[in-house]
N, C-alpha and C positions, 0 to 999 in steps of 0.2 A: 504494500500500500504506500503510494505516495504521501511527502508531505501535505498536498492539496488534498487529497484526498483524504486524511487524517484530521485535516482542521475541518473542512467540510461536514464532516461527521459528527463534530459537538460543535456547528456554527451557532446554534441559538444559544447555547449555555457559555460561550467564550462573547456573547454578544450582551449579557446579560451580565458574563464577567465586567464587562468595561463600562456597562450604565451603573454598575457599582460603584468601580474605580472612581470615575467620574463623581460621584453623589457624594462619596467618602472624603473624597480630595479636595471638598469644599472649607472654606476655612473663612474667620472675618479680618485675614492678616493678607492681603490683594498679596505678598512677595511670593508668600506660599503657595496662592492658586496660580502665579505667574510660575515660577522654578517646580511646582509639582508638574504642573499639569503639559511642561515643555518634557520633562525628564518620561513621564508615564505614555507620552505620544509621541516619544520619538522612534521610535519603528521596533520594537521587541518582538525579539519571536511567539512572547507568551507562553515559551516550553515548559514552565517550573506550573502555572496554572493548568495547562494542556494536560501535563501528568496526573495533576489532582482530579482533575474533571473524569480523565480515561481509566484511572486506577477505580471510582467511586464507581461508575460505568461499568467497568468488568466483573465487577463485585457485586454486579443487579443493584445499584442504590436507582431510586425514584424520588427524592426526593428534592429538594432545593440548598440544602447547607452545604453541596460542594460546593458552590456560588461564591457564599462567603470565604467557605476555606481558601480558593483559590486565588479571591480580590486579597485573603491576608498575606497568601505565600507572596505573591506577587508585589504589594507594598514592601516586605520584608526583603526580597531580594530589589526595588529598586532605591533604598535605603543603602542597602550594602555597597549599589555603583554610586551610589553619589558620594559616602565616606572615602570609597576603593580611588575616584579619580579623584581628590585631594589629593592620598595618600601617595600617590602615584603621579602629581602632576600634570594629569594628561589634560589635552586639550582638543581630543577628537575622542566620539565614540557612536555608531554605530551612523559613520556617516558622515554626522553633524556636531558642530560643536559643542564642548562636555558642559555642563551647569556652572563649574569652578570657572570655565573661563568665560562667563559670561556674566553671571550675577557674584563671584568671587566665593573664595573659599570657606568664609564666616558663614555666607549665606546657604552655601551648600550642605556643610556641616548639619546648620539647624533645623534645615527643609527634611533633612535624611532622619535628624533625631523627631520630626513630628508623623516621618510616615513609620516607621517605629513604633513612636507611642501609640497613632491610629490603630496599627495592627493589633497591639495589644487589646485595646480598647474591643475592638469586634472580636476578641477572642474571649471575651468575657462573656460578652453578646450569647454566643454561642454555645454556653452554661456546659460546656467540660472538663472537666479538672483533666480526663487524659488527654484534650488535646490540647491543653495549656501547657501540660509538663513539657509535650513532648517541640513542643513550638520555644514555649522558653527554654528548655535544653538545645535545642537546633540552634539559635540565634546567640544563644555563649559556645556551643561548637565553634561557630562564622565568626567571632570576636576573636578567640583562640588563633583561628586558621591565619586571620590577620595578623597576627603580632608573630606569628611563627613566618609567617616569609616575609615580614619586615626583618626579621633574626638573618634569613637566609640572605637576603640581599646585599648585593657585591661578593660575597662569600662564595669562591668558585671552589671549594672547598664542601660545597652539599652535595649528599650525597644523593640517591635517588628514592632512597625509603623516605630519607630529610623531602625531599620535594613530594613525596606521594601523599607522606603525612599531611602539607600542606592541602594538595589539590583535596582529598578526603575529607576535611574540616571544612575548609572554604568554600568550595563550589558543592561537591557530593552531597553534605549534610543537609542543606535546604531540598533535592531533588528528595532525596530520601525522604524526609519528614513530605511531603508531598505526596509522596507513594504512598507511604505509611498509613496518613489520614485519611485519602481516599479509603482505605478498607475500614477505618476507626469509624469512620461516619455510618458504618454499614452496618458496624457491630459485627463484622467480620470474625470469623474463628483465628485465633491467636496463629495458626501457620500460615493460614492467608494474608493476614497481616506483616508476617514475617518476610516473605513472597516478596509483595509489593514495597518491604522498603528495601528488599537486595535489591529488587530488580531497579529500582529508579537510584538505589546509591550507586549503583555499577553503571547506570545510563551518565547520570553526571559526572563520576570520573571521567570518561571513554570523552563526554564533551567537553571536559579540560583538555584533554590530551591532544585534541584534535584542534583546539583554541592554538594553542601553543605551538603546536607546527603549522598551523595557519600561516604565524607570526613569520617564516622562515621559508612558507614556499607562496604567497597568494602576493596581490599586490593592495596597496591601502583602498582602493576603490572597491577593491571585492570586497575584502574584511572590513570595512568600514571604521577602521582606526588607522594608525601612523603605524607602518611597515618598521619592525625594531626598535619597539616601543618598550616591551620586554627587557631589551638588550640594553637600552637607554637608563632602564631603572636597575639596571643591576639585577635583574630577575633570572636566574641558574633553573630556566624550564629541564624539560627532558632531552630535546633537542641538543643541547648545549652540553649538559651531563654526559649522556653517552655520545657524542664527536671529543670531547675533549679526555673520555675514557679508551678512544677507537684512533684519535688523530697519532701522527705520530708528536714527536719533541717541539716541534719548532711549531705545529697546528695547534698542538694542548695550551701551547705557551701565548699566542695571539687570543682565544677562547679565555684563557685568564685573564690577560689583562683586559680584556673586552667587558667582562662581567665585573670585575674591580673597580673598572673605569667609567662603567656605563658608556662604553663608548659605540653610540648611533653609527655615525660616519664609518665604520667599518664592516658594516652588514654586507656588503655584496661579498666583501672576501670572507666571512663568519657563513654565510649561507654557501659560499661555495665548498667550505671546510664541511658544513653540515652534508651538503648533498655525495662527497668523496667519501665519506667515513659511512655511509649508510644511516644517519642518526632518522631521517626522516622516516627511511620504512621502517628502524626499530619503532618510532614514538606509535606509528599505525598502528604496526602489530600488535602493540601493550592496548591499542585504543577496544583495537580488534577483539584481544582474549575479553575484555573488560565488555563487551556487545555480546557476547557470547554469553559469559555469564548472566546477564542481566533477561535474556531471549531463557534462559532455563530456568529461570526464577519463576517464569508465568506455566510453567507446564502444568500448577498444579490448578490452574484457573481453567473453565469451563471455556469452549468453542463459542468466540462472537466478534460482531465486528469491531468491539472495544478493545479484544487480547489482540484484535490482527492491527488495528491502530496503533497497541502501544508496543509491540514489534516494528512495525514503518516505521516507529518513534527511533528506535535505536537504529534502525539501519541508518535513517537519517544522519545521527549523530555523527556517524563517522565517514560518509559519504558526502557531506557537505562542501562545499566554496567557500562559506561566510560564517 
């Protein structure tokens, strides 16, 4: 199943997610409704809501609280890009220019801490202590994941467990909690729930892995950020780890000082070190077993067009341009 074909499939209920968005991301502070509502409509895939909606879906829910859940994932994870491009100084992101460099880093910050508190707020709404726990445990995972590859950065010295930890924490942890609560919503039996958060923790790895070699083989128009942007911050992805485990003396030693130095200016020869050493088809491969696993998680889910959507989902992931 295509991606088209996969959003098509829960168009009313992804339609329904964004008259949320919208209603939620109302505020009587105009900076808020201006930096929210620029941040939330700049062209997101909607994968991390996508997941909630199809997991709830394949699990027979009928009713309407995926809704909410997915308008909270979804505030939750666009909190984390607007902290993430401070943090990172970036100035392009999915396209278009990032909130920091438009309305400034103060104001970014604060917009991220109110869709945060929002989320919270609807999480109460929704009277579950399970899926409070599992929501407030998810979003100090993501604070965690943060500060561990602030740790890592410049540091060509991490290793690639050091960097999985990271992607695991940081991206994986919201997919998973995603998956997860689709089956919570349902009151699903504890192995089905189980299911659904491998399969969507493994789906979000595979789409870090695939982010990050993005970074070294696409150009900025397709991926819609600044081509060694990674490289720029000091960021030791996969790509980089294994060429500079694979390169020989004089390649490992350019790779170092690239990631020490954050030095942009040197990507066409780091990307050509990348593509000599094989880094790109190892980052696949790892993208690949991580799709795998995630595709046997649903075995244990019943035949419909919701398991076959959230397989397309993972093919997707690592099949993509962008």
């Amino acid at each position: 199943m295509d991606i088209q074909s996969i959003y098509s499939l829960i168009q009313d209920d992804l339609k329904a997610v964004d008259q949320l968005i919208q209603q939620r991301l109302q505020s009587d502070v105009a900076l808020i409704n201006q930096l929210g509502f620029y941040i939330i409509n700049s062209g997101g895939k909607r994968l991390r809501p996508a997941i909630a909606i199809l997991s709830a879906r394949a699990c027979g829910y009928e009713g309407d609280k995926h809704i909410n859940l997915a308008t909270i994932i979804e505030f939750i994870h666009t909190a984390t890009l607007l902290h993430d491009d401070v943090v990172d100084n970036s100035d392009m992101r999915r396209g278009q220019e990032t909130a920091n460099n438009l309305w400034g880093n103060e104001a970014s910050v604060l917009v991220g801490d109110f869709l945060y508190t929002r989320s919270f707020e609807m999480m109460v709404e929704m009277d579950s202590m399970r899926l409070m726990q599992i929501l407030s445990h998810t979003t100090n995972v993501i604070a965690e994941g943060e500060v561990l590859q602030l740790l890592n950065c410049h540091d060509a010295d991490t290793t690639e467990a050091r960097y999985l930890e990271v992607i695991h924490h940081k991206t994986a942890k919201l997919f998973e909690a995603a998956g997860q609560l689709g089956a919570v919503i349902c009151n699903a039996p504890a192995e089905i729930e189980d299911a659904m958060a491998r399969y969507a923790m493994h789906l979000g790895s595979a789409f870090q892995l695939v982010d990050d070699l993005l970074d070294y083989s696409q150009s900025s128009e397709t991926i819609g950020k600044n081509i060694g942007d990674d490289l720029a911050e000091g960021k030791p992805t996969l790509p980089l780890i294994f060429a500079m485990q694979k390169g020989n003396e004089q390649q490992a030693s350019v790779i170092r000082q690239a990631i020490e130095n954050g030095e942009r200016d040197r990507i066409d020869e780091i990307i050509t070190i990348i593509n000599e050493t094989g880094a790109i088809d190892y980052t696949a491969h790892a993208a690949s077993q991580e799709v795998a696993q995630a595709k046997a998680a649903l075995d244990i889910l019943p035949e419909s067009d919701y398991k076959q959507a959230l397989i397309g989902l993972a093919e997707f992931s690592i099949n993509r341009d962008y």
